[in-house]
Each structure stands twice: as C-alpha cells, then as structure tokens.
C-alpha positions in Angstrom: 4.4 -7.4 45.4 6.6 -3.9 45.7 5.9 -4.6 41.6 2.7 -4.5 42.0 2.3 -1.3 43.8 4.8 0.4 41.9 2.7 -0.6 38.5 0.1 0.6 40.4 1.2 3.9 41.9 3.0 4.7 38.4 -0.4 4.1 36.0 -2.7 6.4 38.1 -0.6 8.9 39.6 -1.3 11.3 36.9 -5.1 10.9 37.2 -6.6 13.7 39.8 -9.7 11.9 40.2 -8.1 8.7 41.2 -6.2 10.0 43.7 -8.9 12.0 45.3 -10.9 9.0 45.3 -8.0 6.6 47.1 -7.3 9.7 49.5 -11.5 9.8 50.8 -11.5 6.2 51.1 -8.3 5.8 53.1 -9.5 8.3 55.3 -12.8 7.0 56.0 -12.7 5.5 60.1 -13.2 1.7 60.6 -16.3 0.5 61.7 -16.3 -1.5 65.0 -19.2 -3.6 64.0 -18.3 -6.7 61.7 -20.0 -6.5 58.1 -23.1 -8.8 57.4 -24.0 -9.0 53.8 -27.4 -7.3 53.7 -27.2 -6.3 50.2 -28.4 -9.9 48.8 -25.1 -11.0 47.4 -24.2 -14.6 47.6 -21.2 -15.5 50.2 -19.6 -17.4 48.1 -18.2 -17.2 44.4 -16.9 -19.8 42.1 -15.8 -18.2 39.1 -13.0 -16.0 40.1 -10.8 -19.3 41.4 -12.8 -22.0 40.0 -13.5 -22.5 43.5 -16.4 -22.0 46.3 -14.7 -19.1 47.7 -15.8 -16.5 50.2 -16.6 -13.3 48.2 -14.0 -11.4 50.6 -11.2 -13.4 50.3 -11.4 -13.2 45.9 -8.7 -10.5 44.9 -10.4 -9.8 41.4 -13.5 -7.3 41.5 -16.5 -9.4 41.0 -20.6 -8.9 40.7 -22.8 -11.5 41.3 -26.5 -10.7 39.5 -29.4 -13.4 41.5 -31.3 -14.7 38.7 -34.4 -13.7 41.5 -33.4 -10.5 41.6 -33.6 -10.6 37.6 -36.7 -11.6 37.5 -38.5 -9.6 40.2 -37.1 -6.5 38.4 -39.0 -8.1 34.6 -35.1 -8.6 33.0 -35.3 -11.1 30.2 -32.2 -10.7 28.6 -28.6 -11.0 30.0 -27.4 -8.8 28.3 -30.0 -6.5 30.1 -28.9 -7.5 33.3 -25.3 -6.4 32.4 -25.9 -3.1 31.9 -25.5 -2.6 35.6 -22.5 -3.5 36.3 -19.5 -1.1 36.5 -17.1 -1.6 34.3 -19.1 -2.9 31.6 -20.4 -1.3 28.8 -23.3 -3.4 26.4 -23.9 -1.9 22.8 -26.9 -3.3 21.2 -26.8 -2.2 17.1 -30.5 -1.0 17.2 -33.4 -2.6 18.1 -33.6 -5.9 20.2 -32.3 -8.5 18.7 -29.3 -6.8 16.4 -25.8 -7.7 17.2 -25.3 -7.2 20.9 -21.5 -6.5 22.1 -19.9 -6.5 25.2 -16.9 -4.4 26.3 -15.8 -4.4 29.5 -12.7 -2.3 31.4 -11.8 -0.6 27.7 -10.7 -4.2 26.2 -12.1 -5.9 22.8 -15.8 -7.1 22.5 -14.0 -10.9 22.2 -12.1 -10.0 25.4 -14.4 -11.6 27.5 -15.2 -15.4 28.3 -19.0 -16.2 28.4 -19.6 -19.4 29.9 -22.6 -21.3 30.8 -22.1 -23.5 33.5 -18.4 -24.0 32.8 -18.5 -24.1 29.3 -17.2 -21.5 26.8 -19.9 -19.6 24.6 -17.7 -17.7 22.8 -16.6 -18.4 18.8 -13.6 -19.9 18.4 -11.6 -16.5 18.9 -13.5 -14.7 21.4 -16.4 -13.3 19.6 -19.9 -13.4 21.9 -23.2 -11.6 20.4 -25.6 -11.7 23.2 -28.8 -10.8 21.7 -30.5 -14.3 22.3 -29.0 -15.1 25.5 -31.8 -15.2 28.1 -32.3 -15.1 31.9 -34.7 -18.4 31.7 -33.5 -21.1 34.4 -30.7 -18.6 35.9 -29.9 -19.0 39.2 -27.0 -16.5 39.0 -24.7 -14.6 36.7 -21.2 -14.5 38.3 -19.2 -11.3 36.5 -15.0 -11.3 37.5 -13.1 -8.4 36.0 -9.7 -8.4 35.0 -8.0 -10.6 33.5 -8.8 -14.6 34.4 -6.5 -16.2 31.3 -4.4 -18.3 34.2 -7.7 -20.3 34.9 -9.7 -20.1 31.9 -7.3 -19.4 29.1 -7.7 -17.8 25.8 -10.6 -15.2 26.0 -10.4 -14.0 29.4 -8.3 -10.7 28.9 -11.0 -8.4 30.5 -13.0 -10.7 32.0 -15.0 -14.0 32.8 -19.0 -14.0 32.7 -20.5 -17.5 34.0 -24.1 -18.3 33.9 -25.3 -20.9 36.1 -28.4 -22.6 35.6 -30.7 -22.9 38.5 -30.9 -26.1 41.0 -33.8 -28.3 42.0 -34.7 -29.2 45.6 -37.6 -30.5 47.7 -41.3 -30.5 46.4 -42.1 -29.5 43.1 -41.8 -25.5 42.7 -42.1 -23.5 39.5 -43.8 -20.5 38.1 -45.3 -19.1 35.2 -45.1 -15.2 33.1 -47.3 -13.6 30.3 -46.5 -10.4 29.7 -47.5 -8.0 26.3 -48.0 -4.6 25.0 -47.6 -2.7 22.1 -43.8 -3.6 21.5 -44.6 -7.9 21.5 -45.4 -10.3 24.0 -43.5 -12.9 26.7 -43.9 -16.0 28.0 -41.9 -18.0 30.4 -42.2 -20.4 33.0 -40.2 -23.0 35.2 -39.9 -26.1 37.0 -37.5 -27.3 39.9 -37.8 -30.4 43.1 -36.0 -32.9 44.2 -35.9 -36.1 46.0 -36.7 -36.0 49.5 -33.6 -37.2 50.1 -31.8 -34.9 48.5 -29.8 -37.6 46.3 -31.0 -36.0 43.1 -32.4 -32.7 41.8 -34.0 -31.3 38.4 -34.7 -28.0 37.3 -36.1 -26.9 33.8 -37.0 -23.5 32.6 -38.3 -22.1 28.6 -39.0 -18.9 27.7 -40.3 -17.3 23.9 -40.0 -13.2 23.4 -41.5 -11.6 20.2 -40.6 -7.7 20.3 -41.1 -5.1 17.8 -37.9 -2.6 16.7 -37.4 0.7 16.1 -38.5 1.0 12.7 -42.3 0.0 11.4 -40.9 -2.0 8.2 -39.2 -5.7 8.8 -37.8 -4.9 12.5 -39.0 -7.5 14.7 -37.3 -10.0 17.0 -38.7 -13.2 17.5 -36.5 -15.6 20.1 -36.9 -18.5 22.3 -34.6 -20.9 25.0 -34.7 -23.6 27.4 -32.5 -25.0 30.2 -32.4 -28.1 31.8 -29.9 -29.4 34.7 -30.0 -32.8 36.6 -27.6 -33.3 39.7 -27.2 -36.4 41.8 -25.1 -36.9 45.2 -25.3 -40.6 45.5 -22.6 -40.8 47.9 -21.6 -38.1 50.5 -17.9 -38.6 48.5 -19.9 -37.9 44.8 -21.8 -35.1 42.9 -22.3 -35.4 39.5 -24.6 -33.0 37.2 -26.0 -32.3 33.9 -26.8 -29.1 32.6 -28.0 -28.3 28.9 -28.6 -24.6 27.9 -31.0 -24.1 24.1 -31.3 -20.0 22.7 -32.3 -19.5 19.3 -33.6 -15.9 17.7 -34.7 -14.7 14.1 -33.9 -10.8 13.7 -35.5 -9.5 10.9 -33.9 -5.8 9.9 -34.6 -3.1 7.4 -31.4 -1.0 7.3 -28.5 -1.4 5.6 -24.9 -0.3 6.9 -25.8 3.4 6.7 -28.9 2.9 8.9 -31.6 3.2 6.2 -34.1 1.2 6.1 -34.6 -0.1 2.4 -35.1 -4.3 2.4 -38.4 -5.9 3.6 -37.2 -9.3 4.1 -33.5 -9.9 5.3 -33.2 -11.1 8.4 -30.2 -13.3 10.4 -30.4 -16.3 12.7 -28.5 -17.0 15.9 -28.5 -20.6 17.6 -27.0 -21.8 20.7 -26.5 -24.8 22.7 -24.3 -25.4 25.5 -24.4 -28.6 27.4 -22.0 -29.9 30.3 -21.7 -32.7 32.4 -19.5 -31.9 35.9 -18.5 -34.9 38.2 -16.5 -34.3 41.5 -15.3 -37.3 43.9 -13.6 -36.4 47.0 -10.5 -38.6 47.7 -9.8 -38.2 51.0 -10.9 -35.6 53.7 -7.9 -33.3 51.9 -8.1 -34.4 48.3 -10.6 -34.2 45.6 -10.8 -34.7 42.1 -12.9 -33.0 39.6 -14.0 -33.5 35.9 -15.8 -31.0 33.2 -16.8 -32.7 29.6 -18.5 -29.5 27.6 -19.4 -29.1 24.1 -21.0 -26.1 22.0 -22.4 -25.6 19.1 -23.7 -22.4 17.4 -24.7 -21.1 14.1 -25.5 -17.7 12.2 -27.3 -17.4 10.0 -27.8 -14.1 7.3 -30.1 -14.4 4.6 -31.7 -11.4 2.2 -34.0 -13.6 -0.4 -35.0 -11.4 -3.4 -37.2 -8.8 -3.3 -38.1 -9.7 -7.0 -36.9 -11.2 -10.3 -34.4 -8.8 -11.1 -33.1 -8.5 -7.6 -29.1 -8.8 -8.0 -28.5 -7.9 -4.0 -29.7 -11.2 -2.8 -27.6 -13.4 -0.5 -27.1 -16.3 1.9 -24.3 -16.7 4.4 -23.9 -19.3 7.1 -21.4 -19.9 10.3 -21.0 -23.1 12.1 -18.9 -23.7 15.1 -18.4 -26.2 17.3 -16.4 -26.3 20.8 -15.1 -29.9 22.8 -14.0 -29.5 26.0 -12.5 -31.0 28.8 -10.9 -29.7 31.9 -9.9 -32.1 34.9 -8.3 -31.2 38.3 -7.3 -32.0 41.7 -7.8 -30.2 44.8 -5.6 -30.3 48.0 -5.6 -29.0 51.2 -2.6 -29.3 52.8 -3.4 -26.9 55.6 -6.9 -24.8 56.8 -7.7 -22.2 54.4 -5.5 -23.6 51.4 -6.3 -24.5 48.5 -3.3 -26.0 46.0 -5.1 -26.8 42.1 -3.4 -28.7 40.0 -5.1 -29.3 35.9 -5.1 -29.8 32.6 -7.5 -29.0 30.0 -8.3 -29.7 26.5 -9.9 -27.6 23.7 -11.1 -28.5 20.7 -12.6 -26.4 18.1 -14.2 -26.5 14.8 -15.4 -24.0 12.1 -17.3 -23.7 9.1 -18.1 -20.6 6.8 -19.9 -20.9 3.6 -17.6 -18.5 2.3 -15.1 -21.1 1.3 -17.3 -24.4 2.2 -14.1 -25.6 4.1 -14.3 -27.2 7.6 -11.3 -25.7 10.1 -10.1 -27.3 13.1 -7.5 -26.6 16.0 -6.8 -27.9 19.2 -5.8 -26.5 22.3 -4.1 -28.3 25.7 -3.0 -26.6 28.7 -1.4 -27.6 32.3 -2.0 -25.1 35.0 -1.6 -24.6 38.6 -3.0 -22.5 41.5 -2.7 -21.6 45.1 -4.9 -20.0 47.9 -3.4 -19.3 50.7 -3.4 -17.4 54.3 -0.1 -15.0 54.9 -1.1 -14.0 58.3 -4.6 -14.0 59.9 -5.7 -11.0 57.7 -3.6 -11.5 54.4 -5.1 -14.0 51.8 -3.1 -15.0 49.0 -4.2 -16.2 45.0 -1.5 -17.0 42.6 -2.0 -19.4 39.2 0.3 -19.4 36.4 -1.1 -21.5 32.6 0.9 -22.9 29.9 -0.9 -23.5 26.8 0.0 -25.8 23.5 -1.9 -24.4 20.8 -1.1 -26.6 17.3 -1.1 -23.4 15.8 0.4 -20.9 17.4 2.4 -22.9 19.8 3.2 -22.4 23.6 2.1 -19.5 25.1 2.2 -19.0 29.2 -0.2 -16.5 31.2 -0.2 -15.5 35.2 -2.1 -14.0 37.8 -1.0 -12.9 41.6 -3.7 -11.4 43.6 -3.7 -10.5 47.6 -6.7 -9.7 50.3 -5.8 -7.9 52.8 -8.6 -7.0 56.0 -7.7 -4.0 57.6 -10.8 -4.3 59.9 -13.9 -6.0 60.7 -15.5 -3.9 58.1 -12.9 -2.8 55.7 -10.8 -5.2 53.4 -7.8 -3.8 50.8 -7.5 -6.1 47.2 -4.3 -6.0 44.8 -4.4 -8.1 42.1 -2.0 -8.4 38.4 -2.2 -10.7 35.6 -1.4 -11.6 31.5 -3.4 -12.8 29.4 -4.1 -13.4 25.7 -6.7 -14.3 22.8 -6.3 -16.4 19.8 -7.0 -15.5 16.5 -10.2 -16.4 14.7 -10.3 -19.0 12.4 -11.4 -15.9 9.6 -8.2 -14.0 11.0 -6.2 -17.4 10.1 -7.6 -18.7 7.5 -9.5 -16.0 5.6 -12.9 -15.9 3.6 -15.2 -14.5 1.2 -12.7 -11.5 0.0 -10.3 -11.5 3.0 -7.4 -13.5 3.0 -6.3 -14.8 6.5 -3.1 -15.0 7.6 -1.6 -18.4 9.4 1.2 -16.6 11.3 -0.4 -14.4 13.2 0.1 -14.4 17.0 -2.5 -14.1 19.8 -2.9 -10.8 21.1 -1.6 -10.0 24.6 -2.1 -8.0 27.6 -1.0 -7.0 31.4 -3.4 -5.7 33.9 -3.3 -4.7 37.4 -5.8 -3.4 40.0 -6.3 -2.3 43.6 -9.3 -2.1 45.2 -11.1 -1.3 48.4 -14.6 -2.2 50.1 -16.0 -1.3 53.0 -18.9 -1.8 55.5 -21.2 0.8 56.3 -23.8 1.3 58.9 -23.4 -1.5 61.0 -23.4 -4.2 57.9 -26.5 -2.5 56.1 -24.1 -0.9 53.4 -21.6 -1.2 51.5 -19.3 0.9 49.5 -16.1 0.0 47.4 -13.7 1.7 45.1 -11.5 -0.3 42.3 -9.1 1.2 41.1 -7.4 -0.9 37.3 -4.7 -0.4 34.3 -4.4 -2.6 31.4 -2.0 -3.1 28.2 -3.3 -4.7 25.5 -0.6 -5.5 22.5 -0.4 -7.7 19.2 -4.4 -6.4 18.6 -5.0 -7.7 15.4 -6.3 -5.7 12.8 -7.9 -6.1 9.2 -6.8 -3.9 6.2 -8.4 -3.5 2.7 -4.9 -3.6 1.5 -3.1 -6.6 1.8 0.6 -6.4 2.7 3.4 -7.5 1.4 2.7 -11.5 2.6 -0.9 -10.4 0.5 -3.1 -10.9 3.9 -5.7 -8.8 5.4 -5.2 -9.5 9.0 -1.9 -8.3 10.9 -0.6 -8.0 14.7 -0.6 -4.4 14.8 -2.6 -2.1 17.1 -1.8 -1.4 20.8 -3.7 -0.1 23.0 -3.8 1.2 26.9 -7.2 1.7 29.3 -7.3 2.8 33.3 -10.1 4.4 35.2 -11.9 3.5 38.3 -15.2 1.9 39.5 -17.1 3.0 42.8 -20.1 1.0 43.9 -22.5 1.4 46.8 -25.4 -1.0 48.0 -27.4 -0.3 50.5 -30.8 -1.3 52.8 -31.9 2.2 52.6 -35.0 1.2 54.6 -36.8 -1.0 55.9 -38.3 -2.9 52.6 -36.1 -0.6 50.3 -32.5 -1.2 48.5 -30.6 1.0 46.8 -27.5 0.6 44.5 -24.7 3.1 42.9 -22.5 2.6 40.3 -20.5 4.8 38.0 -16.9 4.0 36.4 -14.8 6.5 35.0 -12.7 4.8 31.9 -9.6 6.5 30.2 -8.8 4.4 26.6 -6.1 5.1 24.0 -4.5 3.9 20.9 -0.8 3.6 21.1 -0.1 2.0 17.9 -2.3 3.1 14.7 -2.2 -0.2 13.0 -3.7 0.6 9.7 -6.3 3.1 8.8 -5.0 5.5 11.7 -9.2 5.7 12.7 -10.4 2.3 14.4 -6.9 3.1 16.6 -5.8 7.0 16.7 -2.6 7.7 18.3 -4.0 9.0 21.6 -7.5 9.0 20.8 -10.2 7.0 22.9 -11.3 3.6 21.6 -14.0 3.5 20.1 -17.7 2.5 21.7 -16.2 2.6 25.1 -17.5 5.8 26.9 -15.4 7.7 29.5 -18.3 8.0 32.0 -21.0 5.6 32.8 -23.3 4.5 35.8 -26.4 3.7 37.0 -28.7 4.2 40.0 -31.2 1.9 41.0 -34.2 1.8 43.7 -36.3 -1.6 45.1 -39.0 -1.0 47.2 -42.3 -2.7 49.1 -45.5 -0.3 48.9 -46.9 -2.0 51.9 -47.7 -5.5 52.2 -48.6 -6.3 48.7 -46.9 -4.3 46.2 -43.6 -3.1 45.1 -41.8 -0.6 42.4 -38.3 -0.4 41.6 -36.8 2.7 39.4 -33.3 2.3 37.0 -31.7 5.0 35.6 -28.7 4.5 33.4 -26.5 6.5 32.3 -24.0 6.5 29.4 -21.3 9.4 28.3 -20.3 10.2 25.0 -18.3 7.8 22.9 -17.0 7.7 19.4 -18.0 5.9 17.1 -16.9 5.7 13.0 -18.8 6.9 10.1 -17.9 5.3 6.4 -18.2 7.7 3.4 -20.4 5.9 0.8 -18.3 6.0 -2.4 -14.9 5.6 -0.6 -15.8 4.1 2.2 -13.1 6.0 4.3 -14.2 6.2 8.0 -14.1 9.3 10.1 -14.4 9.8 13.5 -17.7 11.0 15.1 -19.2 11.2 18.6 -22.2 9.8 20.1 -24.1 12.1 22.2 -24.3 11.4 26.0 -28.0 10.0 27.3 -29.9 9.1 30.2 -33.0 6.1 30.3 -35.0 5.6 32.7 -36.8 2.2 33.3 -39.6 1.3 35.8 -40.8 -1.5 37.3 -43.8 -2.6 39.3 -45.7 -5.7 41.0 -49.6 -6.0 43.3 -49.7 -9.3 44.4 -53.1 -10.4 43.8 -53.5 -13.4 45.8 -50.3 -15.1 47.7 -49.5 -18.6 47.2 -51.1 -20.4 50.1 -51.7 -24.1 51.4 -50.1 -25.4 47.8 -52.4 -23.0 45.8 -50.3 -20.5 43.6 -49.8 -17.1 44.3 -50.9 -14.1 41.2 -49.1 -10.6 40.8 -50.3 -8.2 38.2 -46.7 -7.2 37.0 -45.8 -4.2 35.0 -42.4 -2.8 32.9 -41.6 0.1 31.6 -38.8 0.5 29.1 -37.1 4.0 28.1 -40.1 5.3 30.2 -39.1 9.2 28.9 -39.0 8.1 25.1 -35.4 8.8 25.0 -34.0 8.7 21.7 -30.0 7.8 21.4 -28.1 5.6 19.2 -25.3 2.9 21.3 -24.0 2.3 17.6 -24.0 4.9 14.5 -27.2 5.2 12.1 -28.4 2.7 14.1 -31.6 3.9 16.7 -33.1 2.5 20.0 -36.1 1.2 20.8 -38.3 4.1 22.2 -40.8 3.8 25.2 -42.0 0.5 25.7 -45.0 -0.5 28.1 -45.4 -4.2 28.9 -48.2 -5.3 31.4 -49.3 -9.0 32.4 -49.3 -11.6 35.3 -47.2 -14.1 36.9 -48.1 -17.0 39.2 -46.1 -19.0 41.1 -46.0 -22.1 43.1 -44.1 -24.1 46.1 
C-alpha cells in the first residue's frame, strides 16, 4: 500500500488542479446522517469483481446507466448513453451510423472490454465500433474504469463496459415506441413475465432505426436488433439463464477519406450476435460454483459496386470473426464479508479477412484468483492476480490491489492499482491486403493507479465524488508504410502516459427533479514516437482524446402528467491528423471546442390502468442549437434533429 500512495502522490503532485481539488474535498465536514442512495443507482454491481457487490465497497470508479433511465430520456444507442459518463470520450466519424469509437481515461479505442452479459464483443484484439449497438432489452449498462485485465483479461486496460439484458417476472409487461421526423423514424417494443412462481422468467425486446446523415447524397443509416433471455431457478441451490443479443446496420456514405462526398452507392455492413448461457449451483451454505459458455460472431462488411462500366474504384471487402468462451469458478466464503474466487477460463478465437481468404485461429487459457476482504470494520479489501497461456505469445501475468476505506457514515476514500495488457490483432500478426503482419509481436502493456473519494450530501439526497487516476501504457503497437528490417508493418513501439481527474455530482434537486454533473480533466502524452513522430509526438497529447469534457443534465415532472429533461455536453479541443493528398504525410491539426444541447420531453396521455395500457406523446430534440462540429476530421455531425411520436406501455 505505502506503493500505492507514493505512485500516487508522485503522478499528480505537479498538477495544481488536482491538488486543489483533493485539498476542497478533504476539507469538506462529515455528515452525521448515513447516505441513502437517492440518486437511482443500483446497490449492487457485478462487473467490477464479477461479483454482486455493494457499490461502496468496489475500489474501481464505476457508473451504472438504468436501461429505464435510457429510455425515459429517448436514448437508442449505447453509445449515446456513454457520452455521459466521465472519463469517457465517444467519437462517432460523421453521421449515425459511421465508425463509432470509444476512448476512455486517455487509453486506445481497443482498450476497453464490451461485453454483453458476460461475453466479450470485442474483435479478436480489442477493436469495438459501436454504431449498431442498441439500448433494446437493456436492463443496465455497468461501466468500471481502470484497468480490470486480472478478471477479464486481454482488453481491459482502461476499462470494462457490460450490458445486461433485462429480466422477466410476474404477469406479462411490455411496451411499445414510434417515433419519426425529418431525420428517419423508430420503432421498438418489449416483452417480459414470468411464472408465478418465480421458477422461470423471459424477457424479449426488437428495435429498427432508419436515420438520415449529414449530407443529402447516400448518407443514411438503416439498423435493427433484438434480445432475448430465459432464466430458471428450479431449485433454491440452481439458476441457470440464457441470453442471446442480434444488432445489425447498413451505413451508406458519400465521402471518401478527405470528407468529400463523391460515391452514390458504397456503403458497409456491421453484424453482431452474442449469446451466453450462465449456470450457478451453490454447494454448500459457503461454496458455490459457477459456469459461463459464450460465443460471438460478427462480420463487416464494405462494399462500393460500380458507378458505371468504366468504374476502376470498385471494391468488396469482408471480416469474419468468431469468439468461444468459457469461464468457470468457485466461490467461498470462509468468513462474513469474504469472498475467495478461484477460475479458469478459456478463449478461443477465429478470423477471416478476404484480403488473403485465409482462416486464423488462437487460443487463449488462464487461471486466476481473487479476494474480498474486511481489514477492520471500515477497510475493505480487493486483490486478483491472472496468468494467461496465449499459444502465441505465451505466458503473460496481470494484477490488481484495490482498498475501501469509510471515513464516515457519509464519506468513503478508494485506492486502487493494476496491469494489464492487449493482444495483437490477428491483421497485426498475420498481415493482409498490402500490410504484412508480424508473428513476434508482444501484447501491449500498462500500469494504472487511482484514488478516489465520494461523499454524501444533504442528508443522502446528494452525492459528490472526486477520482483522481494515472496510467502507463507501453509496447503500443504501431503500423508503418515502411517495413523494417524483419519487412513487417506492425512493431512494439509507442509509449504513452495519461492522468487527470473526474468529479461527479447527483443530486434530487427537488421534489420530482434530478440533476447530474460531470466534467473530467485529462492530461495525455507520447513518450516514445514510434514511427511517423505524428500519431505519437514526444510530449504532445494523444490524439481524439480532449483535455476537458463534461456534461450537465436536468430530469424533471411538470406536474402530474408531464416531464422534460435538458443535456448539455460538452467537449474541449482535441487533435486530430490531416493527410496531404499526394504524399499522404499527416500533420497535426486541432478540433475546435463545442457545446450541444439535447432536449427531451413526455405528456402522458392516458395512464395504464386496470390492465389497459398507458399513452405518452414523447418528444426529442437532437443538437437542438444546430451546432455544427466535427468529433473526427473532414468528417461533419448531424445538425438539429426533431423526432416526435408515442409510446404505450403495459403491466
């Protein structure tokens, strides 16, 4: 631990704003009233520890975004609903529908894990585009930040997103949406009950967007998905369930890489499909064992038929991957309030690029090990340590120590530190098209740390927090035009640091009214150039990932019927590269700074009654001040957006 704190103390020390911030929370008073969470977050988290854990005993920063809460507020997309949180930044390449990328605490977009109900979205390598993934069936989205590699292995450098797909219970329940304006039109709708029992459980949800871009010609988005999950308890000693997750989306885009639109009819494909089966049978009153089977599948698509005859820019590319995986553990309690994990876990992965029409496969295995623990009646305790057998990149080992520490009823300190690491791509590897992989490369590395402090307000109505992280990313992985002497294109070269600090604030502001803060401050830099000396400058920020951000957002009831809610985001200047046309040499630009604003609104027309549905007239507002910005170079926004329609729902 007096590790920890040093690392701590010695990354932030030089950073003004960080230390005024620790120095006005430390010197805020302890409340005498014990916190109640008021601020609609769920008590318990599963992510974080792979276990149902109370949210203030997780040393890790973590969000949790209701999937009722999503769609109340008219958000369709999760990569919408990330926007939101601090410490995440979400760059969509135009209009909706284009490559959508995550970055989240200054890391990689592949530094994050997405999984859906346990089971790994990601490409074989890290890569995530979340332009199809929707909010349809989602009870929650679980968001842990820093690094989660001891649990969940390759991937989780920054991060681990989970999506979990809503349960059934009771009568039949569901609801319906139609929504439409200039931009496109939505439809969704859902499904949920049980047994009266309670031995089993369905839930099943679909949704279909069509949305227009930014540009007039060839620049629409047309994407659908559906989620299914069965459980069954049929003992008190059993739970066993079933989930299956479908997105699928057609992009259709004008532009080529300079941003101009000149091609009527390319388009790309995305396709998804996650599905898991979980089974959990508790041994004895201090022993359980659990089992996860996943698999995933996913293919892209890009395709730019001819425009005519003589059309010589015509082409056809196609990806194909496929995950298998399996993770099995046992849970002990040997005492109250610990938890000892003992698992293993096994990855398989396949790939296929039409580049080279050749199939790739690796597998993966791993042993790993955790413990929660109470040091004292106000000191919890996480530490996990993974060894993974890669056939081909061999052993690699990754830890995480974290600490909870409740210096009141209403006040609660977190330290946390951890490795982590990402395999290679099978491209990276194994090459294609007109890059040439190389099968020595190692997985790329990084150590992190974090403290962090949260704190009760106004007898439990509020709540404030400050987080406070450093992290060393090494081995990055880089492509060059110019092979090296071994005549690849991909090399371990690039290092890279990123600090800053995250405050959030919740609060009931009134009666009928919630109101949330966020804003991160993020400090990125290059240590090692790697290759072009522009993707990673010597001391320059990385690039995409702006050094301020936040949000502020208002919910509120207009008397007994209706309700609005107001978002406006916020995103700081960033850099971004811009590629000559006849050399193609990239130099460094900046993004301008830019503020949207979206609104929401419902009327409830009639309220669901005696088994008779309910009817709101809903309404959404997107970009509501026409804002024009760009999150990627040459590549535009959607402008205002107006989108009215109804919803009914039933229980």
């Amino acid at each position: 631990m007096p590790t920890l704190v040093r690392r701590l103390r010695g990354s932030f020390a030089r950073t003004p704003l960080v230390a005024a911030v620790l120095a006005a929370v430390g010197a805020a008073p302890v409340a005498a009233q014990a916190a109640r969470d008021t601020v609609h977050l769920p008590a318990m988290v599963v992510t974080a520890t792979g276990l149902a854990s109370p949210r203030g005993e997780v040393a890790n920063a973590v969000t949790v975004l209701t999937g009722e809460d999503l769609a109340r507020r008219g958000i369709v997309r999760v990569a919408d609903a990330l926007r939101e949180v601090p410490g995440v930044s979400v760059v969509q390449s135009g209009s909706p529908g284009a490559v959508t990328s995550l970055f989240m605490r200054g890391g990689e977009s592949d530094y994050v894990r997405v999984l859906i109900d346990g089971v790994p979205a990601n490409e074989p390598g890290g890569a995530i585009d979340l332009a199809n993934l929707s909010t349809a069936d989602v009870d929650r989205i679980e968001i842990v930040r820093g690094p989660v590699s001891a649990l969940f292995g390759s991937d989780a450098v920054a991060g681990v997103i989970q999506i979990f797909t809503r349960r059934g219970a009771g009568r039949p329940a569901g609801s319906v949406a139609a929504l439409g304006g200039g931009a496109g039109s939505s439809l969704s709708g859902d499904v949920r009950g049980g047994s009266p029992s309670g031995v089993w459980s369905y839930s099943a949800g679909a949704s279909r967007l069509e949305e227009a871009g930014a540009f007039a010609l060839n620049n629409r988005y047309l994407g659908w998905s559906a989620a299914g999950s069965l459980r069954a308890t049929p003992d008190a000693a059993t739970d066993i369930a079933l989930n299956v997750r479908h997105t699928d989306g057609v992009y259709h885009y004008p532009t080529d890489y300079t941003g101009n639109p000149t091609d009527s009819n390319q388009y790309t494909t995305g396709r998804l499909t996650a599905a898991s089966l979980a089974m959990g049978r508790a041994l004895t009153r201090g022993a359980e064992v659990r089992l996860l089977l996943g698999a995933t599948a996913g293919t892209d698509l890009a395709v730019n038929p001819p425009d005519s005859a003589a059309d010589v820019s015509a082409y056809w590319s196609r990806t194909d991957y496929a995950r298998r995986d399996a993770d099995v553990r046992a849970n002990f309690r040997p005492a109250p309030h610990t938890v000892v994990t003992i698992g293993a876990a096994g990855d398989h992965e396949r790939f296929w690029s039409s580049s080279d029409s050749l199939t790739r496969v690796r597998n993966d295995g791993a042993f790993y090990a955790q413990v929660l623990a109470p040091a004292g009646p106000r000191i919890s305790l996480t530490a996990g340590a993974r060894v993974e057998d890669n056939d081909r990149f061999g052993g690699y080992a990754t830890e995480r120590a974290g600490l909870v520490a409740r210096l009141g009823p209403a006040t609660s300190l977190r330290l946390s530190a951890g490795t982590a690491f990402k395999e290679p791509t099978f491209l990276e590897l194994y090459g294609g098209g007109f890059a040439v992989g190389n099968p020595h490369l190692e997985p790329e590395r990084s150590r992190s740390a974090e403290v962090g402090i949260e704190r009760a307000l106004a007898g439990g109505r509020a709540r404030a927090s400050a987080t406070l992280f450093t992290q060393r990313f090494a081995s990055i992985i880089e492509y060059t035009f110019t092979p090296g002497p071994d005549s690849t294109n991909y090399r371990n070269l690039a290092a890279a640091t990123a600090r800053g600090v995250e405050l959030e604030a919740h609060a009931r502001a009134w009666r009928g009214g919630d109101l949330s803060v966020e804003w991160t401050w993020l400090h990125t830099a290059a240590r090692d150039s790697g290759v072009d000396g522009a993707t990673y400058a010597p001391g320059q920020p990385l690039l995409r990932r702006p050094a301020h951000s936040g949000s502020v957002a208002l919910d509120t009831r207009l008397g007994g019927r209706a309700s609005a809610g107001v978002r406006v985001l916020g995103v700081g200047s960033r850099q971004d590269l811009d590629f000559d046309p006849v050399t193609f040499a990239p130099e460094r630009v900046a993004l301008p700074a830019y503020v949207r604003v979206d609104l929401s609104g419902a009327v409830a027309l009639r309220r669901a009654s005696g088994g008779a549905p309910g009817l709101d007239l809903v309404a959404r507002v997107q970009n509501a001040f026409d804002r024009r910005y760009e999150e990627v170079l040459h590549f535009p926004a959607r402008g205002r957006t107006v989108w009215l329609g109804v919803r009914s729902g039933w229980e």
